[in-house]
N, C-alpha and C positions, 0 to 999 in steps of 0.2 A: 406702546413701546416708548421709554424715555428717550427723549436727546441726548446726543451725547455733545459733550465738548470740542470743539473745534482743535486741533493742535496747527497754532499758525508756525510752528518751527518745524514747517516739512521740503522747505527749501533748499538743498546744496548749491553750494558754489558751481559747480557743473552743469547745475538745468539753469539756472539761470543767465550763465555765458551761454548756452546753447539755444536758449530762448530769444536770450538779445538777437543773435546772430542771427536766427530766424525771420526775423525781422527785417533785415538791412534791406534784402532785396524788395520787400513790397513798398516800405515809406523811403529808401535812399536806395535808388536805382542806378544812378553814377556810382554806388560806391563799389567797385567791383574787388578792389583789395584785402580782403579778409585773413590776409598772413598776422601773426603777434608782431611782426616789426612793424605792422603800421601804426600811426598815432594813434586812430581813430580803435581800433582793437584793442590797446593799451588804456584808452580811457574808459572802454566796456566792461573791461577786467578790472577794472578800476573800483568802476560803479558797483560790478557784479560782487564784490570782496565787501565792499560798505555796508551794501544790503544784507546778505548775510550775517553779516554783525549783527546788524539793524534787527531783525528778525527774532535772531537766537535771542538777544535780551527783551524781546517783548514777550515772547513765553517765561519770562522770568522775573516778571513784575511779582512785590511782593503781596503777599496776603492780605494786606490790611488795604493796600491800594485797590485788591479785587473785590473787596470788601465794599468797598467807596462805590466801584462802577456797579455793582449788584442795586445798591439803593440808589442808584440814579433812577434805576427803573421801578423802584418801589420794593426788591426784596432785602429784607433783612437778614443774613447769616443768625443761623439755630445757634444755639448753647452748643459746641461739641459738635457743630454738623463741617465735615467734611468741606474745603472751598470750593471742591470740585460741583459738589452736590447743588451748593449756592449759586454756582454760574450756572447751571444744569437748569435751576428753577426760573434763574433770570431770563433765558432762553427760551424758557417753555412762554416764561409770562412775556416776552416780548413777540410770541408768534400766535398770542389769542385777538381776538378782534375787539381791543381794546385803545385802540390809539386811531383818530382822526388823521388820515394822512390825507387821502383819498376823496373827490367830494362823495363818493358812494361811501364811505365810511362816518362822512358828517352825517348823510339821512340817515342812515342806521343809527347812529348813536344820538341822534337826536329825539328819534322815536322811543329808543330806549332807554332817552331820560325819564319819561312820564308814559307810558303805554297804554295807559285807562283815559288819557287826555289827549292824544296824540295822535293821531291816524294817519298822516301823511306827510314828509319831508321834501324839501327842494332844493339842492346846498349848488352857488354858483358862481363863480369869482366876478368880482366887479373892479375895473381897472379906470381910479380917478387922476383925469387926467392933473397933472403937477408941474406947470413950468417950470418953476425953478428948481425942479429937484430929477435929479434921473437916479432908476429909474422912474415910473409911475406908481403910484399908492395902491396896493391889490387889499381887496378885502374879500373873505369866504362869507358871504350872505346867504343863512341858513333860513328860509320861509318854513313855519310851522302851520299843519291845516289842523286846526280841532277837530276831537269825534262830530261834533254838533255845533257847525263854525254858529249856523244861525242864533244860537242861543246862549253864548257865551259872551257875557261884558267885555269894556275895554279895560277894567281893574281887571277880572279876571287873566286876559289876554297877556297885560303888563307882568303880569303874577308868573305864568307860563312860559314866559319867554326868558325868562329872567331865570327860572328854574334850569331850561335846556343852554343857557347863556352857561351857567357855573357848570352846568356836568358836563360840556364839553371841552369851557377852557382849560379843564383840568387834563383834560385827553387829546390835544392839540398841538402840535406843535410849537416853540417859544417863539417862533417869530409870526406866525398867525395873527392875522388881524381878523376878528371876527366881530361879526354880527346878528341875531337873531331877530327877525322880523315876521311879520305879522302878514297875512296873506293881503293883495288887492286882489281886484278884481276890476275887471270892464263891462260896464251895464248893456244886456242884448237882450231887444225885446222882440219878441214872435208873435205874430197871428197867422194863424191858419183855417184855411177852409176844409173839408173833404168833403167826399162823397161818400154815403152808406154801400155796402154790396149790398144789394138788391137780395142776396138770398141770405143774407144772415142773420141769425137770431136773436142778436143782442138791438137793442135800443140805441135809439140818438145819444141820450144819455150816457148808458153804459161804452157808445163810440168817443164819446169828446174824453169821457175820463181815463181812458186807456190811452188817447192818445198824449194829455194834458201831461202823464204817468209816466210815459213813454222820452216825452223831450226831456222832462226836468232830473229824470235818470242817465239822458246819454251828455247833458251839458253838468251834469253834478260831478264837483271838484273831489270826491270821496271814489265812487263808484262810475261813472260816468265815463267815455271815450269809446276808443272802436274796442278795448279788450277788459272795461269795468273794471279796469285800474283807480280812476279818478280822468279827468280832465288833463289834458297835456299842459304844463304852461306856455301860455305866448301861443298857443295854436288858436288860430284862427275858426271861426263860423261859416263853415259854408253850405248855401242854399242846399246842394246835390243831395248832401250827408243829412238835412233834415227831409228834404223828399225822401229818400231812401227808408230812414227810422219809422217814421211815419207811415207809409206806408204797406210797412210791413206788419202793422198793428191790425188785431185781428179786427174784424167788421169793416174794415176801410177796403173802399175798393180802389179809390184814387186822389191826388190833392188837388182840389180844383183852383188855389190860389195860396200863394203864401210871401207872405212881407217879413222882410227881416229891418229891425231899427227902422221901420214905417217907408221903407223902399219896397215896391212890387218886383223890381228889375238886379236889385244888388246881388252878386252872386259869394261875396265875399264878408261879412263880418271883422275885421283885422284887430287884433288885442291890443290895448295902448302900450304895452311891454311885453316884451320876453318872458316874465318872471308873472304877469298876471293870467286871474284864472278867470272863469263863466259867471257871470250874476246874473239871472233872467231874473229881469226887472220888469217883466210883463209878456203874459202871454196870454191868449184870446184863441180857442177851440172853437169852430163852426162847423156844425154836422147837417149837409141836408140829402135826399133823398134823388 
């Protein structure tokens, strides 16, 4: 069903004095005089008369002026097409999900720059601090994950970002400060011992690689976390969550030791940012019997 047009001239002089009026008791509570001799009622009626004016001639802007606000938003009025119809389209195109407002609207539209390239978004205001200026400098800092972060250059990367950099600043706000970057990450390296069940049929072998399969799946920035979304940014590593993964990998019956970043006792891993994701930068499977 189409939109229809808004008619802002649905205001009389009568709801609006009645409206004001409604008012007085919740935000001016001393004001208990509500007779037309008082000042204060006289300057409502006052206001309420203006507005109405105000009003009536902004349904009465002319054609060519609507014409104008229609291409603000990118639609052109047809040959012979009706103005109504042109703000009708303006309407429609202004309530598709086409515009960056939102940081949920940056990851979407960032993904939807490049979607064969693109697999994951992270959009998050960053507030630099500015002495001499108030207020502080905000910037929207859009992180892009590659399908295949591992195997993709830093030309490439520059290439790609630069891409989701222009399709967005075209769908952004004018006062937006953006920026398009590139993922980090914080290097976490694991080794782990277990133990075989005793009744199971798979191999040492087939045990270490189920569980090797297992970690580099739950810390992988793509598919990876408790729900194989990807990796949360800025969440942290902890011991519990890889006892847990671990040993629920088939052939394992329990972890007999396991070191995060070369600590037996750390129970915490902590990301150097907010905004960084997992790099296992080593990890060591030990299956014995």
């Amino acid at each position: 069903m189409p939109l229809s047009v808004p008619n802002i001239d649905d205001r009389t002089y009568e709801q609006l004095v009645s409206e004001a009026r409604s008012m007085i008791p919740r935000y001016f509570p001393d004001w208990t005089d509500h007779n037309a001799s008082d000042p204060g009622i006289t300057l409502l009626e006052l206001f309420a008369f203006l507005l109405e004016i105000a009003i009536y001639q902004i349904n009465r802007v002319p054609e060519r002026t609507l014409e104008h606000f229609a291409l603000l938003v990118g639609i052109k009025r047809k040959d012979g097409e009706e103005i109504q119809d042109t703000l009708r389209r303006a309407i429609e195109h202004l309530n598709t999900e086409n515009r960056a407002v939102t940081l949920e609207d940056f990851e979407k539209l960032a993904i939807e720059a490049d979607p064969d390239s693109i697999a994951r978004a992270k959009a998050v205001v960053q507030v630099v601090d500015t002495p001499t200026v108030s207020p502080d400098e905000q910037f929207v800092n859009v992180i892009i994950i590659p399908g295949d972060p591992g195997s993709i250059t830093p030309e490439q990367m520059d290439s790609l970002r630069q891409e989701v950099f222009v399709y967005l600043r075209q769908r952004q706000p004018v006062t937006t400060r953006l920026r398009v970057l590139a993922p980090e990450y914080t290097d976490v390296s694991i080794a782990v011992e277990v133990v075989r069940d005793a009744e199971a049929i798979l191999t040492k072998d087939d045990v270490s690689e189920n569980v090797a399969r297992t970690i580099r799946d739950f810390l992988d920035p793509l598919k990876g976390g408790e729900d194989g979304d990807g990796w949360e940014f800025g969440r942290s590593v902890f011991r519990s969550e890889i006892y847990q993964v671990v040993e629920g990998v088939s052939g394992v019956d329990h972890v007999y030791q396991l070191t995060l970043n070369g600590s037996e006792i750390a129970n915490e891993i902590e990301l150097l940012s907010p905004t960084h994701l997992v790099r296992l930068s080593g990890l060591e499977v030990e299956v014995t019997d």
